[in-house]
N, C-alpha and C positions, 0 to 999 in steps of 0.2 A: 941556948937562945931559941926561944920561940918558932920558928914558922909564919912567917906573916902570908894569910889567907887571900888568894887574888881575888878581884871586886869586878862580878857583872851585872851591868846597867842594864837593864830590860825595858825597852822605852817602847810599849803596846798596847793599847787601848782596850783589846780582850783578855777579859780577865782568866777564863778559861785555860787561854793560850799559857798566859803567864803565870798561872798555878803550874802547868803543864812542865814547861820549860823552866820552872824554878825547879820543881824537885829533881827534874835529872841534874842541873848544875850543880844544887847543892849533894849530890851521892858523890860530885867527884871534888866537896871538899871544897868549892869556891862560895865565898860569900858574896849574895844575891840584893840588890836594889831594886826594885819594881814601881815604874811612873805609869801612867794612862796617856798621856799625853807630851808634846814637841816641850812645850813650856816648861812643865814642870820637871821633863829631862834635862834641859837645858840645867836648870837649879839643881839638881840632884848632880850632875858632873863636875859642877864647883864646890859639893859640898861634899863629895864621897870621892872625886877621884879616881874613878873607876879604871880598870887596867885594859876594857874592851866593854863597850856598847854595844847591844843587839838592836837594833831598831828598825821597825812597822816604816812605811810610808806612808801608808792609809790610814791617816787620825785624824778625829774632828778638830779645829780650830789649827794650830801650826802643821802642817804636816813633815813628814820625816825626810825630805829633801830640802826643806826648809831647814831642819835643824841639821842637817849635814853642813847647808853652805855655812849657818851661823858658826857649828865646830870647825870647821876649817877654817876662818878667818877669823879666827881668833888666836892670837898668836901663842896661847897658852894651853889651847886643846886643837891645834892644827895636825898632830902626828898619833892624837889619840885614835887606837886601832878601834875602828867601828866595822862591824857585820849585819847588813842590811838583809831582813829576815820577812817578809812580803808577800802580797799574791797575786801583786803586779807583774805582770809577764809583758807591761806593754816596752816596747824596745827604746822609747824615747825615754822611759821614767832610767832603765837600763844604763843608756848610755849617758844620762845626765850623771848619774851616780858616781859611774866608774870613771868620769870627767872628774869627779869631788874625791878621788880615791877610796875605796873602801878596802878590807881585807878580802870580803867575798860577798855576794851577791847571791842572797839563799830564796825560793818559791816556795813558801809552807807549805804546798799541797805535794809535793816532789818528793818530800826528807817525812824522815821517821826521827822521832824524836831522839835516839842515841845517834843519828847519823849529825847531827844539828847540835846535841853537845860534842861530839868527834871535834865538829868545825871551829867550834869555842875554845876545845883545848888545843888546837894545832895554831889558831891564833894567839894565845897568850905563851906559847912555847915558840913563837917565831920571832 
């Protein structure tokens, strides 16, 4: 029987980033989704299913507190493990989040990129 490969949503507006952060995920073997934006996250999670979401706050048109409250009130992606991945340090966007649950609460500029996939595999192993 197979292996079925866990699924990270990457929901970030920089493409850069998310080259970046793709090839470390896929070294550890996880298949990788990649949106630009709140909206088309949204539609990428109803159609991939994803086992944890990484996601930006800072995007043009939905932002990524937006699509947090939308994931949570939904009663079909309310427990979906999301890691909010940022480089908002302001303490209000903070404690809204951690209000909306997340797994973790990451500062891009803080993490080096294996420490940021560390955090992706200890959330899909919890």
């Amino acid at each position: 029987m197979e292996k079925v490969k866990k699924a990270v949503l990457i929901i970030e507006d920089n493409s850069l980033l998310t080259s970046l952060y793709s090839a470390g995920l896929k070294k550890e073997g996880l298949e990788i989704v990649i949106v630009h934006n709140g909206e088309a996250g949204l539609q990428a999670i109803k159609e991939h299913c994803p086992d944890v979401v990484l996601l930006d706050l800072i995007m043009p048109g939905m932002n990524g507190i937006e699509v947090l409250e939308k994931i949570r009130s939904n009663p079909k992606t309310k427990d979906l493990k999301v890691i909010v991945l940022t480089i908002s340090d302001k303490p209000e966007d903070k404690k809204r989040v951690l209000e909306l649950v997340v797994h973790d609460y990451l500062i891009k500029t803080e993490l080096h990129l294996n420490e940021i996939v560390k955090k992706v595999l200890l959330c899909l192993n919890s």
